[in-house]
N, C-alpha and C positions, 0 to 999 in steps of 0.2 A: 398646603394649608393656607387658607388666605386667613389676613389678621383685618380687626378692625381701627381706624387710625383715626385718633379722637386729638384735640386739641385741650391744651389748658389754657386758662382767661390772658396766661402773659402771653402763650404765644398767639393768640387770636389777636391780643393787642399791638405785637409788634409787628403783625402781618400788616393792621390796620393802619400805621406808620409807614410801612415798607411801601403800602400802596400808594398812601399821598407823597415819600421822599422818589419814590422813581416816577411818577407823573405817569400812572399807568394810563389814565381814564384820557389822557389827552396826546399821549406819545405811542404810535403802532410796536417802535423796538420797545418800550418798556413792557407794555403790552405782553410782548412776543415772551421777555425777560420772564414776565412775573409769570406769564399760565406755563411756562416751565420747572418756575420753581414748583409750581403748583402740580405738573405732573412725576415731579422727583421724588418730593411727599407721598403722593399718591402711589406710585411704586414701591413705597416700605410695605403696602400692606402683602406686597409676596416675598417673601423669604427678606426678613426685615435683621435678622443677625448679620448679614453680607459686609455690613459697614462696622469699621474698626468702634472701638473702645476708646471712651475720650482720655486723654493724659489726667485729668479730673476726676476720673472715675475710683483709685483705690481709696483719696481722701474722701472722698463722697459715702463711700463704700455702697456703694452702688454700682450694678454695670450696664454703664451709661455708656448709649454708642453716637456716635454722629455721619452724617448723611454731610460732607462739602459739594457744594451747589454755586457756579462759577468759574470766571476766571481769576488769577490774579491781577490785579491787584483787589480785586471787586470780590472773592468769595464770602458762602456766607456758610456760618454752621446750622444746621437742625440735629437740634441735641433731643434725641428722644432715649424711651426707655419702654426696652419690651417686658406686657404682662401674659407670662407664656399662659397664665390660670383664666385668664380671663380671651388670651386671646387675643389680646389688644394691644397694640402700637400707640404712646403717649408722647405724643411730642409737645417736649416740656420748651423750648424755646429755641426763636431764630433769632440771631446776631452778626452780627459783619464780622468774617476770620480775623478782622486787626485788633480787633478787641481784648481786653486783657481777658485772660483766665476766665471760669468763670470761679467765685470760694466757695470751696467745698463748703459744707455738703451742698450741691445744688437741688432747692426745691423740687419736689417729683409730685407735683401737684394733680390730682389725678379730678379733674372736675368737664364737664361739658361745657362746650361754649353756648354762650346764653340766647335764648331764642330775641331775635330782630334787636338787636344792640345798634341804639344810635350813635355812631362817628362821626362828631358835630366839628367842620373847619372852621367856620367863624361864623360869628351872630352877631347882627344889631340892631337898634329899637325897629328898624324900617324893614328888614330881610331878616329869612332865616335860611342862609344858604348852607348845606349838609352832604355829606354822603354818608350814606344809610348802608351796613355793610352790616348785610342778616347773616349770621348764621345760626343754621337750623342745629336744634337739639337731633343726637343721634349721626351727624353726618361724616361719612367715613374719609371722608377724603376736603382736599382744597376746592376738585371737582366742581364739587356739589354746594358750592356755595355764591348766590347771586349777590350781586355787586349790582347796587341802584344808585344811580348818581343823580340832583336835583337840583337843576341850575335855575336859580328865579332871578335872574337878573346879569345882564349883558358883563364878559369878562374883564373890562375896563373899573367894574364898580364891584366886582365878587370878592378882594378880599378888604375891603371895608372895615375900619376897626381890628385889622388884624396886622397893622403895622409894629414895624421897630425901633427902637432908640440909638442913640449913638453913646457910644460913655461917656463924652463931656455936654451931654445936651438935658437940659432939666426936665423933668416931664410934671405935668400939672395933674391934680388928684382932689376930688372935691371929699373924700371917703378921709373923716375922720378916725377912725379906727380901721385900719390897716391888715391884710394878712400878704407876708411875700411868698411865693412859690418858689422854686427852682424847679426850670423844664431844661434838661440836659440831652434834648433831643431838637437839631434842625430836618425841618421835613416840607418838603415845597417854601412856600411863604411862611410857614410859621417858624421861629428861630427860638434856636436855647436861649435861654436870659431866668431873667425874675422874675414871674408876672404878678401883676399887685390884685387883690382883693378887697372892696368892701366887705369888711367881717360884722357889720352891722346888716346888712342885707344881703350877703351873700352873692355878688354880683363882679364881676370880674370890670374893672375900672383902669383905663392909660395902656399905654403900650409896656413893653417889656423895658428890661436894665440889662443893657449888654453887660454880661458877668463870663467872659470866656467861651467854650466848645461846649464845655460837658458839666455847667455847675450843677452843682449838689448841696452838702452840708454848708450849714447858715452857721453862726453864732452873733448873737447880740454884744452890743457894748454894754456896758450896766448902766450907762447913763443914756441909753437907747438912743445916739448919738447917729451910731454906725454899726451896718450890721456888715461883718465878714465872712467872705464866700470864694469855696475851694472849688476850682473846674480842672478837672484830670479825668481819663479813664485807662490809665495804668499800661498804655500800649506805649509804644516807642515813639509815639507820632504825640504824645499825649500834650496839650501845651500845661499842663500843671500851674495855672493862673489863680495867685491869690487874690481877691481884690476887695477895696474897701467902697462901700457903697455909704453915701451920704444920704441918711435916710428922709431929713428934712425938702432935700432939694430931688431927689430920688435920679441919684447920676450914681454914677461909676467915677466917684472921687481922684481913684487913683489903684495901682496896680503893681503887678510884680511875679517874679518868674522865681519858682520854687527850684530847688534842687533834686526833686522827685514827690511823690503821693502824698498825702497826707489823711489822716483820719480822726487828727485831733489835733485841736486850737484853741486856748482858753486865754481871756484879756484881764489884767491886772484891773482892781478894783476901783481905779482910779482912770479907768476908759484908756490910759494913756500907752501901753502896750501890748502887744502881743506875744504870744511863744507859741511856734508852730512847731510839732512833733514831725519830722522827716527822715523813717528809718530808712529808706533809703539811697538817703543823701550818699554819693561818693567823697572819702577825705581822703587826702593823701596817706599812704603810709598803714595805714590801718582798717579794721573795719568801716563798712558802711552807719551812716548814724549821725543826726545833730540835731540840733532843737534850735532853730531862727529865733533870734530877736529882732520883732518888728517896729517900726517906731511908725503908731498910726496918726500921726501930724503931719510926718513927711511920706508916711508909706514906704518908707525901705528899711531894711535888714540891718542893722546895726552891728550886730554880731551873732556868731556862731558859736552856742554850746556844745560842747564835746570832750569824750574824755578818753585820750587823753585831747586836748583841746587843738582846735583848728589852728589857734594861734596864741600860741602861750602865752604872752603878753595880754591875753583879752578875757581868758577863763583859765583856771589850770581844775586841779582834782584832787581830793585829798588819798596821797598817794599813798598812804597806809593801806587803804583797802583795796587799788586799784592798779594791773599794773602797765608799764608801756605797753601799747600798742590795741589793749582790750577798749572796746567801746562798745557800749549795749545799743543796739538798733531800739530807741525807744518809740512808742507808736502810741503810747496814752498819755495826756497831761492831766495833773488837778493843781489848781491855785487855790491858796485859804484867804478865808476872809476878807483877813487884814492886810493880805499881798506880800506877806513875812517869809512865804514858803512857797516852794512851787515842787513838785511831786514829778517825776517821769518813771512812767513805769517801760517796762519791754515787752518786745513782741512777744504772745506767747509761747511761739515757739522755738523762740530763741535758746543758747546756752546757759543762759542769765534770767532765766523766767521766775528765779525765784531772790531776788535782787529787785530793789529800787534806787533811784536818785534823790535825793533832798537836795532842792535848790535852792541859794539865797539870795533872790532878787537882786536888795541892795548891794551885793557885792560882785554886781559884773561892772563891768570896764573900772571894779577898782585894782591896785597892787595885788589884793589875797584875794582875789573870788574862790569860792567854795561850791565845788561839787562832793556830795557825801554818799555813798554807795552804802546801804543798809542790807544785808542779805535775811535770811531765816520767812520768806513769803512763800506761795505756793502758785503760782500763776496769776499774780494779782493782776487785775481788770482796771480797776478804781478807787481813788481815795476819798473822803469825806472828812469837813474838818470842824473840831470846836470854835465855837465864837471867838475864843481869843489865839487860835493857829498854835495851842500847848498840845494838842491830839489829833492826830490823825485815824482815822476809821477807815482801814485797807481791804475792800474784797476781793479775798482769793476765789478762781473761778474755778481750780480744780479741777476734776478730774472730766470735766467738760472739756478743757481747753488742755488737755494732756496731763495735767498734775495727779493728786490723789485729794483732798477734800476742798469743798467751796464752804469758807468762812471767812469770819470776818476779826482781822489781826489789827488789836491798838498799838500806834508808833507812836514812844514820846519824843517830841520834836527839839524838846528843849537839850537833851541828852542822844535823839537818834537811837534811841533802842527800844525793843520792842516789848510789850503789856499783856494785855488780857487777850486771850484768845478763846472765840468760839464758833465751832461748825455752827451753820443755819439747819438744820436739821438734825435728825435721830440717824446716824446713817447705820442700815442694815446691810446683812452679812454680805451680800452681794450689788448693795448701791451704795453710791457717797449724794452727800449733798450736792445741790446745783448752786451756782450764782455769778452769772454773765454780767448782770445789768441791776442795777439798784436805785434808791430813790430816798432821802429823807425827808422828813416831815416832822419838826420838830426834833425830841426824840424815838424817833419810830424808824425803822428802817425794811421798805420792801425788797425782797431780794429775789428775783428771778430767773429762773433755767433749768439744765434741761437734766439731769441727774443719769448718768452713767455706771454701768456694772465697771468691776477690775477689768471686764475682758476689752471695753471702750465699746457700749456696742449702750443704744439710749435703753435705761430698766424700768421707770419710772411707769405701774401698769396705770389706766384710766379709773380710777377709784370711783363709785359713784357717780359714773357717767354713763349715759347710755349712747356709745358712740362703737363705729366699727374702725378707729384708729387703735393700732396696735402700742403704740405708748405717745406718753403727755407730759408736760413742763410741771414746775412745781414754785407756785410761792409761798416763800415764810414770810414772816412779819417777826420783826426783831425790837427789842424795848435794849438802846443804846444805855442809859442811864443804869440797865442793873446787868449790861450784858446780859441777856436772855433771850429764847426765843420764845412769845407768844403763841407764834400759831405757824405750824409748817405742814404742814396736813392739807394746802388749796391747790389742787388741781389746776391747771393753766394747758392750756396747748403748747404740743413739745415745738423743736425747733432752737436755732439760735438764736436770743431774747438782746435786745439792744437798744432797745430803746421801751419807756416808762415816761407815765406823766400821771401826775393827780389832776383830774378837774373839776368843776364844779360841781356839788352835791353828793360829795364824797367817792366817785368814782375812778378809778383808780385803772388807768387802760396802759396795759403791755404788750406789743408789738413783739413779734420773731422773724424770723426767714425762716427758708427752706424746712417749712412744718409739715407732717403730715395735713394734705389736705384730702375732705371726700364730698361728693356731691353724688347721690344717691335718690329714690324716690322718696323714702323714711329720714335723710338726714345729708346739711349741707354745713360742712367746716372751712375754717380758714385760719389762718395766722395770727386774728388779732382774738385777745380777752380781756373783757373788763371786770373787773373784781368791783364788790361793794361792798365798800368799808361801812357802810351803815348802819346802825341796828335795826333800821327797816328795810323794808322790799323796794325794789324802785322798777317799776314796769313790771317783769317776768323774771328780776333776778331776785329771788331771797336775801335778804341782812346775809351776808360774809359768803354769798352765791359767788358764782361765773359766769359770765355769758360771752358764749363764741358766736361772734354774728357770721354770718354766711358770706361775709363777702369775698373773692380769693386775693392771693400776691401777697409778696413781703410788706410785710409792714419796715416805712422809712422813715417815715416822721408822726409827731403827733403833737397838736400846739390845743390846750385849753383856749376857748376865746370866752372865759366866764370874766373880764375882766371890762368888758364892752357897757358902758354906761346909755343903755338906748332908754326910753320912754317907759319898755316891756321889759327892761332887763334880758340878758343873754345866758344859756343854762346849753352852753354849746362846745362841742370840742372836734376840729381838725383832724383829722387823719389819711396821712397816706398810707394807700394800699394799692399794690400793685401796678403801679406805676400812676394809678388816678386818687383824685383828691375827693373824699367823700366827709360827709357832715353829720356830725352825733348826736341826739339831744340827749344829755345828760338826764334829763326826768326820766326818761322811760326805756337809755341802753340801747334806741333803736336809731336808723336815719331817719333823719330830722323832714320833713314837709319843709321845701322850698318854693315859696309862693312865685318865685321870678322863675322859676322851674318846675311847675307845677306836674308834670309828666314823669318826672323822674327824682324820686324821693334821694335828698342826700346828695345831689350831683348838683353843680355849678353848671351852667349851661352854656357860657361864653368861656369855656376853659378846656382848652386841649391841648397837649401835651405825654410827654414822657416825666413826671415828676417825682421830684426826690424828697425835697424837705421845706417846711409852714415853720414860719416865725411869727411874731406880731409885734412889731417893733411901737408903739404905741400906748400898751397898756401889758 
């Protein structure tokens, strides 16, 4: 039986990467390299089970195989997945073997690659030099895919506007309103950094911010100061580089070397520290597990939370609830407010998934610091706090992330004990609530995910939708002030949901990974939906509607820019997907007309990249 071997939009993307980092188009041996890879591919379409079962595959719960292609030190995975109904060999993505894991579940995005897709290397006012890497809808193989390359202009002058920065060197920026990128991909001339944005015209402006190997997650200061940016990719080789970017002078301030991954960083309200979550710091004597204190004046480490603590003299724990030698790998922070509290939650698959920390700022490097271990949670994800840091609002993510229900559990802070409780939905006989990722808005609280039977397997059917995905995500809308749920009934696209934002004109857009995705003659889906909180229509969404725009890939970020004081006013919101940076217009839920882009609706045109996460440090 021959099978047919279709691509999904990441792996077309990473191929398009692969081509510019091995300098195929100008090197014979890369060359040689790459129409190999390209007939190894090609080879799955006969007898495509031959290749092992990825170590990924029972979390995924999927059987996911992979194709190594290489040597060492230099292999690379093609992680695909056969559809024996259809026939078809999906190859969901290529990666370098050094790479960490991929987390389960991984995407199995089942979409064709899109006919004549432009793979833009650099533009500027004078040139538009390109490589143009079609691939044809339908096409089974690497094969079959031409590669046109378009040189206007002698190699001395081709990459033009596509330089780099140095970390201590300032870069100039005429763009008053700002959006940072993170491209966590070097690939010929172009290098991983930050790259800046005019978020007023959408135009890509200055060189990059050397930010490490592999940055990613942004966080702002509150006093939009300095924005802080984590580069790891979880391999052994990983340089795990924190660093503080000055966003006035737009340098790489200053820097610093983690003690492993991190996935959460939140700065005291008062700009003046940090606390980076690091569950897999090594401490002596005990589990893995600490929570950095950073001091962003001088940019280092001041001390290490941990419990029982790194060095007793610096933090201890309140040993009524905790005993030697236990330490919860925590992996989530929240701060309130006022700066009075600070929140670590644990991984959720830890021991301790149903435990938190209560921390009290002011009391590290005194005689009594206090860590306070609160148990009675369910896989809490996330805290929220009242204005004056007396409540905490804790969502449990449940039976998504291993537990049994997603709700949402009141901590009083003043006392550490726990309040009101309520699930975010009705949960029925054979599903629990969902709630990964959440969002307040006043008193209003959106809660988002993916809702699970007892057996762990996603149940949540597509209500009201007319789509060929076999299950969908679920939001509720929660009223904080009488504990209640409003409305949990809104459909969303399944997957796991991790990032939310409100943006302008009441749209309200949440982001998943690894969702079902389909691209079809009758119907194309993708990872992200925007809810409308309205009580009118905005485009082609109804008042309290969904809209799944078609575009594919995880969604990683997503930054409103309603905040942009131009002439015309701004009705715009950010979002990464799929490793590309695409633009929303809020009025009407669709990609937005880019006049400096006039070809390609919604796309930056001087912007390429592997990217992860949009800030706007400005407004």
């Amino acid at each position: 039986m021959t099978y047919l071997v279709e691509f999904t939009d990441r792996a077309v993307h990473e191929l398009e990467i692969l081509f510019v980092e091995k300098n195929a188009a100008e090197s014979h041996a890369a060359a040689r390299w790459y129409n190999g890879l390209e007939q190894a591919v090609d080879a799955l379409a006969s007898y495509p089970i031959r290749c092992p079962v990825i170590p990924e595959a029972p979390k995924a719960k999927r059987k996911l195989r992979h194709l190594l292609y290489g040597k060492k030190p230099h292999v690379y995975r093609v992680v695909y997945e056969v559809d024996e109904r259809r026939q078809t060999v999906w190859v969901l993505t290529i990666r370098h073997g050094a790479r960490r894991k991929i987390n389960p579940p991984i995407s199995c995005r089942r979409t064709r690659p899109r006919r004549n897709r432009n793979f833009f290397l650099c533009y500027n006012s004078y040139s538009c030099i390109q490589a143009i890497i079609r691939h044809e809808v339908g096409v089974p193989s690497l094969k079959k895919v031409p590669i046109l390359l378009l040189f206007l202009l002698p190699a001395s002058l081709m990459w033009l506007s596509c330089g780099t920065s140095s970390p201590n060197k300032s870069i100039e920026s005429s763009a008053t309103y700002r959006a940072f990128v993170t491209n966590n991909v070097s690939a010929g001339t172009l290098s991983a950094g930050i790259y800046i944005v005019d978020a007023e015209t959408n135009v890509r402006v200055s060189a990059s911010i050397s930010a490490g190997n592999n940055p990613g997650m942004m966080v702002l200061t509150p006093n939009r100061a300095q924005t802080l940016v984590f580069s790891g990719d979880g391999t052994a080789t990983s340089d795990n580089l924190f660093s503080i970017i000055d966003n006035a002078k737009q340098t790489n301030a200053s820097h610093l070397t983690l003690p492993g991954m991190t996935e959460s960083f939140v700065v005291s309200p008062d700009s003046s520290t940090a606390y980076v979550a690091v569950p897999t710091a090594p401490v002596t004597g005990q589990s893995p597990g600490v929570v950095e204190v950073v001091n962003l004046s001088t940019g280092a480490i001041t001390t290490s939370i941990s419990c029982p603590p790194v060095n007793t003299a610096t933090v201890v724990c309140d040993w009524s609830q905790v005993s030697q030698g236990f330490n919860p790998p925590y992996s989530n922070l929240a701060i309130g407010n006022t700066g009075t509290r600070l929140i670590a939650l644990s991984a959720p698959s830890s021991s301790v998934a149903d435990t938190l920390a209560v921390i009290t700022p002011s009391s590290i490097g005194t005689p009594n610091p206090v860590v306070t271990f609160v148990p009675g949670f369910d896989h809490p994800v996330a805290a929220f706090f009242s204005s004056d840091d007396s409540i905490a609002y804790v969502l449990n993510c449940g039976a998504e992330c291993g537990g049994t229900q997603a709700s949402i559990q009141q901590l009083n802070l003043t006392t550490n004990t726990l309040g009101a409780y309520l699930p975010v939905c009705t949960p029925l006989p054979d599903q629990q609530c969902a709630g990964s990722v959440a969002l307040v808005n006043g008193s209003t609280m959106y809660v988002a995910g993916t809702p699970y039977s007892t057996g762990g397997v996603p149940s949540q059917p597509c209500t009201g939708e007319t789509t060929a995905a076999q299950s969908c995500g679920l939001l509720s809308v929660v009223d904080l002030s009488t504990m209640s749920v409003i409305n949990s009934g809104v459909v969303i696209t399944d997957g796991y949901h991790s990032r939310i934002s409100l943006a302008s004109n009441g749209q309200l857009f949440i982001g998943a990974s690894t969702c079902t995705e389909i691209s079809t003659a009758t119907e194309t889906r993708g990872c992200l939906s925007i809810y409308n909180t309205l009580s009118t229509a905005v485009g082609t969404n109804p008042s309290g509607g969904v809209l799944i725009p078609p575009q594919n890939g995880d969604v990683t970020g997503i930054q409103p820019i309603a905040g942009v004081q131009s002439s015309s006013g701004r009705t715009v919101a950010y979002v990464i997907q799929g490793a590309s940076l695409y633009i929303y217009d809020t009025t009407t839920d669709a990609l937005l007309y880019n006049s400096s882009n006039p070809n390609d609706s919604g796309r930056i045109i001087n912007l390429v990249g592997d990217f992860v996460d949009v800030i706007t440090p400005d407004f």
